[in-house]
N, C-alpha and C positions, 0 to 999 in steps of 0.2 A: 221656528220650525224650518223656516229656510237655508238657515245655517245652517243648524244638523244636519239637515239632506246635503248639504254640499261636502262637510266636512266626511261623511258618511261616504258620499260620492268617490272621494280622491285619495280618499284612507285605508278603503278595501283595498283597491288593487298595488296601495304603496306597501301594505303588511302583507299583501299574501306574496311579495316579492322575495319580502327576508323568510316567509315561510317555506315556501316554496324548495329554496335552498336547505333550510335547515331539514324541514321532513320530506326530503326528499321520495320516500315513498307515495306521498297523497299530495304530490305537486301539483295534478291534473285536476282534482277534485279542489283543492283550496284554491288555484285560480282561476275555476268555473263558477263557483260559488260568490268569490270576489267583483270577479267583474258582472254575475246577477243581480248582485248585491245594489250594483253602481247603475245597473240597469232601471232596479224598480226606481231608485232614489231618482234618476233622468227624467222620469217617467211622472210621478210625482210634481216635480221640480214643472216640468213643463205641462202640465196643468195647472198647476196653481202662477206660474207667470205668464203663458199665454195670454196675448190678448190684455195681460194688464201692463200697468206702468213698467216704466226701470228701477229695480232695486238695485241698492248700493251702499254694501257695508265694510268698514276700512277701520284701520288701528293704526296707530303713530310704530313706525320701524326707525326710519334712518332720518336725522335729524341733521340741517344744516344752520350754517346762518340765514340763508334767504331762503331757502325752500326745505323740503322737507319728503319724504317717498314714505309712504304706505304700502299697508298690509291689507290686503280687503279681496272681496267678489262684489262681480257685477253681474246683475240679472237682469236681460231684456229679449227679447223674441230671436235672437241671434245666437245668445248664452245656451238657453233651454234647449233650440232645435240641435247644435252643435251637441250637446251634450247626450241628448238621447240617439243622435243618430251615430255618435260616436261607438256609445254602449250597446247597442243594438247587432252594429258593424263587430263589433270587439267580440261580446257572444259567442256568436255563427261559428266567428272563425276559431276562437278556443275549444267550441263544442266538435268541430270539425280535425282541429289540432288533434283529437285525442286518439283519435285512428291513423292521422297520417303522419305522426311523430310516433308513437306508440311504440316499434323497434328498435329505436333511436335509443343510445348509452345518454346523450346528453340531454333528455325528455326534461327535467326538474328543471335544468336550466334554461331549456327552451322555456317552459311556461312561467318561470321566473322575471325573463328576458319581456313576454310580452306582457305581463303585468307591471313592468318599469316603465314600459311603452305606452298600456294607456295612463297609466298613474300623470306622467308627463304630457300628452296632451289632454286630459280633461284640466289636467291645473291650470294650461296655458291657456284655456276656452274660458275660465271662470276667471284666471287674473284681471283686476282694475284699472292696472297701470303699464305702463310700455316696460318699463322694467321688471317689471315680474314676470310679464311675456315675455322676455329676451332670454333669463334664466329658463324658462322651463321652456323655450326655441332651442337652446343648446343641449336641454335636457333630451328634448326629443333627437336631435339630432346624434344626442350619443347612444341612445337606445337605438336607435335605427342600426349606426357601427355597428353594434353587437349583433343584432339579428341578421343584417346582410353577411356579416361575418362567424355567421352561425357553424357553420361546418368550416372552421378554421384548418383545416387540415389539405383543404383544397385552397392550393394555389391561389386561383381565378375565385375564388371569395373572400380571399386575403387581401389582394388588391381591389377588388369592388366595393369592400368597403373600406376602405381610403383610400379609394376613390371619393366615394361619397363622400367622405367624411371632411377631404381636402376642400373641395370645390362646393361644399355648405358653408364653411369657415368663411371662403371669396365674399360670399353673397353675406355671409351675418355681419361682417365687417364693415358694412353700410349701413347696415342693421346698426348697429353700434354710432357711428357716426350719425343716421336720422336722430337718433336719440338724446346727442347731446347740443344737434341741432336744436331741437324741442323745447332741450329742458335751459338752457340758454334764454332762449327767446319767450318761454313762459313761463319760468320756475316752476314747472309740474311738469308731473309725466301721467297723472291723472285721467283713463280714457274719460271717463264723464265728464271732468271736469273739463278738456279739453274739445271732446264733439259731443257731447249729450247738453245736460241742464245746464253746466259750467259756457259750454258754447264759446271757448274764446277762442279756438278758428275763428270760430261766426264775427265775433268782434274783431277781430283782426282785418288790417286794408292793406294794399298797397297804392301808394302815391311818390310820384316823383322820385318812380327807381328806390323806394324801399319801403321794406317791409315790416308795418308799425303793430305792436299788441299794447296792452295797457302798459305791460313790464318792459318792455324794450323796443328796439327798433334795428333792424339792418338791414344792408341792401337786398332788393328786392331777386333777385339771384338765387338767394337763401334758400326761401320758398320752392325753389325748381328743386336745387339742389337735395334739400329732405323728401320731398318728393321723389325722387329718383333711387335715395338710400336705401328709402323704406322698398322701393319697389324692388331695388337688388338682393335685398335679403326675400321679399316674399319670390324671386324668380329664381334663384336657386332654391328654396324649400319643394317650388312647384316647379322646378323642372324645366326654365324657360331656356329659352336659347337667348346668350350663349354659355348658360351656364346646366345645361341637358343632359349632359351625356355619361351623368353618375345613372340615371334611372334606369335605362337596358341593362347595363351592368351589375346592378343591384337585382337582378333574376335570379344570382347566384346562393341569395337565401334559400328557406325555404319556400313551398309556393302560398302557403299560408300565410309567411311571411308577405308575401308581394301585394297578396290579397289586400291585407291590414292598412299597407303603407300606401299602396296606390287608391284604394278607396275612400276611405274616409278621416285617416289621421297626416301624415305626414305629409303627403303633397298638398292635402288641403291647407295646410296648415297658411299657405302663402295667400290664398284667396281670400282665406279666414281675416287676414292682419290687415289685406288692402279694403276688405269692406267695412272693418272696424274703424281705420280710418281714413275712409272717401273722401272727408269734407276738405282737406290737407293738399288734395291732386289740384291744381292750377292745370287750364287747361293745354300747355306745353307737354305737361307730365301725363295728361290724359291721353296724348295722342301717341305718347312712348309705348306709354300699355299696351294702347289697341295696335300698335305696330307690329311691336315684340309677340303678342299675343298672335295675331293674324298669318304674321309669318312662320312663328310656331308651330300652329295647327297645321298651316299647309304641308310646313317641313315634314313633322313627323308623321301626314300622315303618309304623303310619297315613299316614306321610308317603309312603313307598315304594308306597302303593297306585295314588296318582294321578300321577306322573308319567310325565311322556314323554319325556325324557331319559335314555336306555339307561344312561349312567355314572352317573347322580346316583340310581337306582333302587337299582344296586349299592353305590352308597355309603351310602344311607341303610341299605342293611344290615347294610352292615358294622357303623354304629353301635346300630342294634338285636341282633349279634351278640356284639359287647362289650358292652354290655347284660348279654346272658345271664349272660356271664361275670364280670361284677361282680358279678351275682347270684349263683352260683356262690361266691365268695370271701366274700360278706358272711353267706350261708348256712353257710360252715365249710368248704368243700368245695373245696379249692383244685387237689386229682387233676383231678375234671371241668373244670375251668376253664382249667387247661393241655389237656387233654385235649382240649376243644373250639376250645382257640387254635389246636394242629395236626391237627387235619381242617378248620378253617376255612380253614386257611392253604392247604388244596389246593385247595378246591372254590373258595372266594375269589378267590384266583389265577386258576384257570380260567374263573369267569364275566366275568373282567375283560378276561383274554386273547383269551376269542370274544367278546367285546362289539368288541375292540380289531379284530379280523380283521375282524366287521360294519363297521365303521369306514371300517378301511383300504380295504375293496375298494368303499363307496358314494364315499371321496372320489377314488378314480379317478375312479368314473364320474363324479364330479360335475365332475372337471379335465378328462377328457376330452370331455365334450361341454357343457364351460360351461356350468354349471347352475346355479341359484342354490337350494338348500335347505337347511337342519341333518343333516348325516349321523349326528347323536348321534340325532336324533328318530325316536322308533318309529313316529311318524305317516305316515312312508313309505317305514317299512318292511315286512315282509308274505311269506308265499311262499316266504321262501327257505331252505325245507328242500329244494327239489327242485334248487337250483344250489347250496349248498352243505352238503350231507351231514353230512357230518364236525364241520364245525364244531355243526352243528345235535345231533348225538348225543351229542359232550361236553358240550355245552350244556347238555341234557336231565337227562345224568347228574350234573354239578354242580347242578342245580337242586333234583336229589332231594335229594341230598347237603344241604341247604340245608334243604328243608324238615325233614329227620330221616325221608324215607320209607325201607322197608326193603329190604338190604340194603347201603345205601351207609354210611361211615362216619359222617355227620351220624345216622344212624338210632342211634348209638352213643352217641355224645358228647351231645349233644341231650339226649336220654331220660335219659342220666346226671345233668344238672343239676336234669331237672324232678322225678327221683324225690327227687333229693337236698330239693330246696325242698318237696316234698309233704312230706316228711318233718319237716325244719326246721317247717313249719306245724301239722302234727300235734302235736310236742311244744308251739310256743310256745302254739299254741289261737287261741283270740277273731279280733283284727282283723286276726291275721295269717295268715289264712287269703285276704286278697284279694291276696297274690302268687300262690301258685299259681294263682290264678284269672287275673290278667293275665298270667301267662309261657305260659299254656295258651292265653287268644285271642290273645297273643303271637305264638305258634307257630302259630296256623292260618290267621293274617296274613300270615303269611312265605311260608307255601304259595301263598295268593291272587296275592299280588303279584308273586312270580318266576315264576307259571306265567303269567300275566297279562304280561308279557314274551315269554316263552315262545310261546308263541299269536299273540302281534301281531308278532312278528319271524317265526317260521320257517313258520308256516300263513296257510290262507285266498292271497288274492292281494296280486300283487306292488303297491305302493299307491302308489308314484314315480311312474310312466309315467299312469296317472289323474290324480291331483294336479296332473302339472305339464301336462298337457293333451299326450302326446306319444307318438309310436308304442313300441308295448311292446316290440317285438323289438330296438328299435336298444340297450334298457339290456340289456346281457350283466353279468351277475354270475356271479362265477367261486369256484371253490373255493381256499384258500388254496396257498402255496406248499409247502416242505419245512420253511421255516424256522419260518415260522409255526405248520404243522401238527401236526408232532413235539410240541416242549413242550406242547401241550394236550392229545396224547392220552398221553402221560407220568403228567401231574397226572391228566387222567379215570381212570388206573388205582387212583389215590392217593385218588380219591374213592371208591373199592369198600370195604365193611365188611372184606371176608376179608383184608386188609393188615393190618388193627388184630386181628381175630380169628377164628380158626380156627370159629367159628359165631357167625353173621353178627345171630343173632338175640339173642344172650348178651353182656352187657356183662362179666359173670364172665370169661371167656374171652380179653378181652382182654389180651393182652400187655404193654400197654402202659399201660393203666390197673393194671392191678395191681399195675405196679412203681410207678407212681407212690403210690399208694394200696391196700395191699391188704386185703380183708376187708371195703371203703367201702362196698359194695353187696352182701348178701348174702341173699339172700331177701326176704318181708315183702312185702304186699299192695300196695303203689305200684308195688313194681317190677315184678310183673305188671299190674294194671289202668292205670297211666299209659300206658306202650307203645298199649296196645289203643285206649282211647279217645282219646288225640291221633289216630293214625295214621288211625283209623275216621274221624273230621270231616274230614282232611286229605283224605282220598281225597273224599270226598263235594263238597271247598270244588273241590278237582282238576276236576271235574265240570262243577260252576256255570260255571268261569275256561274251560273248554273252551266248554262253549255259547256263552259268551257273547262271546268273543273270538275263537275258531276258527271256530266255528259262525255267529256272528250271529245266533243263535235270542232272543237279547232284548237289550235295553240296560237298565242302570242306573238310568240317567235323573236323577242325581244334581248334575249340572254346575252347576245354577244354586242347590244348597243352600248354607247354613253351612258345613254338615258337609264337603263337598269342599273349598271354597275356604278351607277351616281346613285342611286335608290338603295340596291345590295349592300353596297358601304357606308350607308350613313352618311350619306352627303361627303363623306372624307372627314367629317370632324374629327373623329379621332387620330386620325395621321396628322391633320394640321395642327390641333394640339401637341401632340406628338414633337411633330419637326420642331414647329414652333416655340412650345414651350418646354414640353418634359426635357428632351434631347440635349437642348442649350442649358437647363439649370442642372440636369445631371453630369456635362460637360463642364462645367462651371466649380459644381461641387468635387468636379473630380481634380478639375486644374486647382482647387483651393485646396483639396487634402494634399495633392504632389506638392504645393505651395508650403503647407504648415509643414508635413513630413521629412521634405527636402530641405527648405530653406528654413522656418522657423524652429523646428526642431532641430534639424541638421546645426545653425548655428549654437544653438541651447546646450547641444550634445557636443558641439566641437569646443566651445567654451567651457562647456564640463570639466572636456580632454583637456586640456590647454592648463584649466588649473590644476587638475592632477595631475599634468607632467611638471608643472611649477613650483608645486606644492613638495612632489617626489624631490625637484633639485635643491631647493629649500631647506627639504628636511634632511638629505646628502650633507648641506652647505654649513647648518645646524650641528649635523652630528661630527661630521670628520674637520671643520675649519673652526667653528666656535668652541664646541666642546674640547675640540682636539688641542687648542690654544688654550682652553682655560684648563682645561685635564692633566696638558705637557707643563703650563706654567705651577700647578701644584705640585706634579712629578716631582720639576727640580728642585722647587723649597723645601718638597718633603727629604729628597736623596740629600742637599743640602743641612737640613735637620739632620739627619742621620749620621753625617759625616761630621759636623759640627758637635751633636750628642757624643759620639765615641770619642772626639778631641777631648771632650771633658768627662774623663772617666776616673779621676782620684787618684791615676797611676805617677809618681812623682818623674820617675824615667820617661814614662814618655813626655811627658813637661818638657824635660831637659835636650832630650830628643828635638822636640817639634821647637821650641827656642833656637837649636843649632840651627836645624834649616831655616829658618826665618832670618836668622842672623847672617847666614850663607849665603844665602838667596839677596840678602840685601847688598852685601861687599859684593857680589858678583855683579850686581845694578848697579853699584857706582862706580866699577872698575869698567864696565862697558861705554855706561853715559858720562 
């Protein structure tokens, strides 16, 4: 039964990909139905594994001499929640797709594209082995291409997505090498067999600088080193620094699109792989995570404070919310870290999806009365809590959700990491006391800056009809439709604390963490005072981001410092990649085509010349000296024939004749000599 549901699971949405295209007409319809489909079976699926053991079922594929890769699924509390919250995530946004593509010439292919998308991560959540997760990591990564490169027509999504596409390659490229770290050192690439019931991590030691399993042994380095691989490939999937700066870029999909991939499929997909295998991190490796992690969060979220770009706000959050969650992981704590991936994935979702409906109903207005502005930019937008409501309320409520305020599920999950790092800090002492310290102005950044949205989209006034100099009443903005409106208020319930726990203030309580983890949080001085004093700044930073952006009671007044325009620009990563890297290998590739064209070519092509002028004298040398010599030397034997022929012609007089002269000719030769 459990196979069925799985195969059922990853089948729907791989057939209604080739459907999709072929009947093109009921694109929208076959893959809403597909990924329902994949819904109930999730659904199903984690009822009946919840709570129980690990199932795990496998077939013989690829056959060596010492080892051997399988074909299988693995079922454990990780498998099932990934999979329904995937399906669920996937839904929303297909049901959502069908209004806000719906214009669109390229609709089939759009819902074609994201039926390849979950097809590719549900297979990756149920694969058994590192290797089968590698293939459907590249799978996903190339569906992602597609969809950020959705409106190929536009330049700036041409290169966004490869962009993406480049700098995932960087990171699976480690990806690749953990893996044959692995399978080297263990002859399997087996996850059970390697951290579940198999447990040969667990048997694994290091002693005297190397690194011993039952199969093998090498220096103990090794260990860091797959460590590190595996982490390269999940920090490009997730977005980490320094491999980051595909995900703002990647806004150039659609925002449906953004929704998908920043919630619950693709950027997770990196947290997904480090929690699958924790037992692997030596604690060298652990402290890279929460580095990278920590610095992450900070980075992007400084960056998230100054734009105006409604999408690239939400995106740089996302990467300060994997952040967390590497945080999370590199601290030990890998419960919170899933835990936080699924309440990110709802409230994520949803700031994505009402950013998408702001969108959609400013590029009406902008189609219908031919306007020229950025409908992403919050610089004109303003006010519209009072024309659209709904949107404005879930909005609100994911925002909290966001910041960790209380009652919503971010108040949960949140809280869960930072106790856990208060803690982590306590024990290790000294300099590792300045993580809590940045994940905490970490966290009252995040507040700033979505409320800071927040403020400048739905309060104060409408800031279009000023800007472009034009009567106010003629821009009508409107509330969204059914399609749109439904899946946001869906997800805004999912952003509510009381879905994860029956007391909204008690991470104890959670359902959901305690299965993942239980007993991880249990009393102890963090987990009361953290809660209090984030929350307490939070409400206070709430305040300032009102006045100052609802209100107008003061400005900043910051625009013309460092400190912005290091915020404004994205820290410079992109220039410094830029100089650094693109610049030098497009300089490089250019001195190497003037290289091949000039010199490799150039000689190929001058030697060409050289034998056809060679060839030319040759065939001159051929035609007028050899032939000319062998042609003149038959002339004369033939003229010689000819004149020899008419000597012997039967006539007896000329006989007599040509005897005279001969005769003559002779006396004359000895009368001289």
């Amino acid at each position: 039964m459990v196979l069925i549901l799985a195969f059922l699971l990853i089948c729907a949405p791989l057939l209604s990909f080739f459907f999709s295209l072929i009947f093109k007409r009921f694109a929208s319809s076959i893959a809403i139905t597909s990924i329902s489909t994949s819904f109930i079976a999730a659904i199903i699926l984690f009822i009946k594994v919840w709570f129980s053991k690990t199932l795990h079922f496998s077939i013989p594929w690829i056959a060596f001499n010492n080892f051997d890769i399988r074909l299988g699924f693995l079922f454990n509390d990780l498998t099932v929640l990934m999979l329904l919250l995937i399906t669920l995530i996937a839904l929303l946004v297909h049901i959502y797709s069908v209004e806000y593509i719906r214009k669109d010439k390229l609709k089939p292919r759009y819902f074609a594209y994201l039926s390849l998308f979950c097809f590719s991560m549900l297979s990756l959540v149920l694969a058994d082995n590192l290797f089968l997760i590698y293939i459907f990591w590249e799978l996903v990564g190339f569906s992602s291409y597609l969809l950020i490169g959705f409106w190929f027509t536009k330049e700036k999504a041409v290169l966004a997505n490869k962009k993406a596409f480049i700098m995932n390659r960087l990171g699976d490229l480690g990806f690749l090498i953990g893996i044959m770290i692995m399978l080297s050192h263990f002859h399997t690439l087996d996850i059970d067999a390697l951290f579940g019931s198999g447990n040969l991590i667990a048997s694994s030691f290091t002693t005297n600088g190397m690194w011993v399993s039952p199969f093998n042994m090498m220096p103990d380095y090794w260990l860091t080193i797959a460590g590190l691989c595996f982490f390269a490939g999940a920090a490009a999937k997730s977005a980490q620094f320094p491999l980051h700066t595909w995900l703002p870029d990647a806004m150039e999909g659609p925002t449906a699109v953004s929704s998908l991939i920043h919630a619950a499929t693709m950027v997770a997909a990196g947290v997904f792989l480090l929690v699958r295998i924790a037992p692997l991190f030596n604690e060298t490796v652990l402290i890279i995570i929460a580095s990278i992690g920590v610095f992450t969060a900070f980075m992007a979220a400084t960056i998230a404070l100054t734009q105006n770009d409604i999408k690239r706000v939400l995106a740089f959050s996302t990467i300060s919310q994997l952040g967390f969650m590497m945080l999370a992981i590199g601290v030990g704590d890998e419960a919170s870290a899933i835990f936080h991936l699924v309440t990110h994935a709802f409230f994520k979702c949803l700031l994505f999806l009402g950013a998408g409906i702001i969108i959609h109903e400013l590029h009406h207005l902008k189609e219908k009365h031919q306007l020229q502005f950025d409908e992403q930019d919050m610089t004109f937008m303003g006010g519209l809590f009072k024309s659209m409501p709904i949107t404005a309320i879930v909005f609100i409520i994911a925002a909290m959700a966001l910041s960790g305020l209380p009652f919503t599920s971010g108040y949960l999950s949140k809280d869960a990491i930072l106790i856990s790092v208060f803690e982590w800090a306590d024990v290790k002492g000294g300099i590792f006391w300045i993580f809590p310290i940045i994940v905490s102005l970490t966290s009252w950044l995040t507040t700033f800056y979505i409320f800071r949205v927040i403020f400048k989209v739905f309060f104060g006034d409408f800031r279009l009809p000023q800007l472009l100099e034009a009567d106010h009443h003629q821009f009508k903005i409107h509330e969204a439709n059914a399609w749109l409106k439904y899946p946001v208020m869906v997800l805004a319930v999912f952003c509510m604390a009381f879905v994860f726990s029956y007391q909204p203030f008690s991470l104890e309580a959670s359902w959901l963490f305690n299965e993942l983890a239980p007993q991880q949080h249990v009393g102890g001085i963090y987990h009361i005072l953290v809660p209090i004093y984030i929350n307490i700044l939070s409400l206070g930073l709430l305040l300032i981001t009102y006045l100052a952006y609802a209100r107008n009671k003061f400005s900043f007044g910051l625009e013309q410092t460092w400190i912005f325009k290091l915020s404004y620009k994205q820290w410079y990563f992109n220039e410094i990649y830029d100089a650094a890297i693109v610049k030098p290998t497009l300089l490089k590739a250019k001195a190497y085509y003037w290289f091949d064209k000039n010199v490799i070519d150039g000689l190929v092509n001058s030697s060409a010349t050289a034998i056809i002028h060679i060839s030319s004298l040759a065939n001159w040398f051929d035609v007028y000296i050899i032939d000319g010599l062998v042609n003149g030397v038959a002339s004369v034997v033939e003229r010689l024939n000819i004149w020899f022929r008419n000597v012997q012609n039967g006539k007896v007089q000329h006989y007599i004749i040509w005897m005279l002269l001969i005769m003559i000719t002779f006396f004359i030769y000895l009368m001289i000599f």
